[in-house]
N, C-alpha and C positions, 0 to 999 in steps of 0.2 A: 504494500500500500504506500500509496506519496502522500507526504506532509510537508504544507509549505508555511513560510515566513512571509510575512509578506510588507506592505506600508503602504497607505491612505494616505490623502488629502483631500485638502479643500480646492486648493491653487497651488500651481507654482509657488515657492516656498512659502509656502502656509503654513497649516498646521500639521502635525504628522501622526497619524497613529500606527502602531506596529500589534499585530497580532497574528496567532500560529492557526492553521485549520489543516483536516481532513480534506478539503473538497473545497477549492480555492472558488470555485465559480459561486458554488453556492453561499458560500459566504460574504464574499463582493456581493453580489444580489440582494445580500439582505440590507448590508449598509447601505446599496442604492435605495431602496424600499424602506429604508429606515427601522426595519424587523427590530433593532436592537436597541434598546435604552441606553444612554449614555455620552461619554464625549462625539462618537461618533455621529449620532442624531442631532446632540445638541449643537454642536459647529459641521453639519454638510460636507463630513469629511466625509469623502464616498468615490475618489479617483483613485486606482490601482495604478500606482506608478512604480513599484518593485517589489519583486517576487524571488523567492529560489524554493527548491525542492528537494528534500532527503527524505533517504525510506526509514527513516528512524524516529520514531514518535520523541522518541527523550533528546537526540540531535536537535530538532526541530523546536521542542522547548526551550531549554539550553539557548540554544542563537537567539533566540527570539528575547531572552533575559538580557543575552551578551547587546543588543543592541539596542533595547530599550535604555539601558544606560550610560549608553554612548551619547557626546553634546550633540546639537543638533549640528554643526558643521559637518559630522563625522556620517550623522545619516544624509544630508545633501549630497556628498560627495559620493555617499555608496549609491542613492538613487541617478546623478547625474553622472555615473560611472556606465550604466548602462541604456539610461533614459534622460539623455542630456536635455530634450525638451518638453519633459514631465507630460507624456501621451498617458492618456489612461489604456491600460495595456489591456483590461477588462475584454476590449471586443475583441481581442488576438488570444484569450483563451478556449 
């Protein structure tokens, strides 16, 4: 099974959120729909702008902690490392 990492926005450096899922479409979908209470609903962060994937449930946590506590220069650069103009990647999965 794939577990990915992934990171939200709002805009181009906006706000960022980072969270782990099972089933990366489905869960982008809900922040679109706003399914989910929270920062994400509260601030319209709902653009898929970076993603990776490992088959390792506890990998996938892990990283996702590792980078939740990274400043935020550190998550730009990882987002603008592969998604230099913040596309919402959502319709490419």
């Amino acid at each position: 099974m794939a577990y990915f990492v992934y990171i939200l926005t709002d805009q181009k450096n906006g706000s960022l959120y980072v969270g782990v899922t099972g089933d990366l479409q489905r869960r982008v979908y809900s922040h679109k729909e706003k399914y989910v209470d929270g920062f994400t609903k509260k601030y319209d962060v709902n653009r898929l702008v970076y993603f990776e994937m490992t088959d390792n449930v506890l990998s996938a946590i892990q990283r996702e902690k590792q980078i939740k506590k990274w400043n935020r220069d550190w998550k730009i650069a990882l987002i603008e490392k592969t998604n230099p103009e913040w596309k919402d990647l959502y319709e490419t999965l």
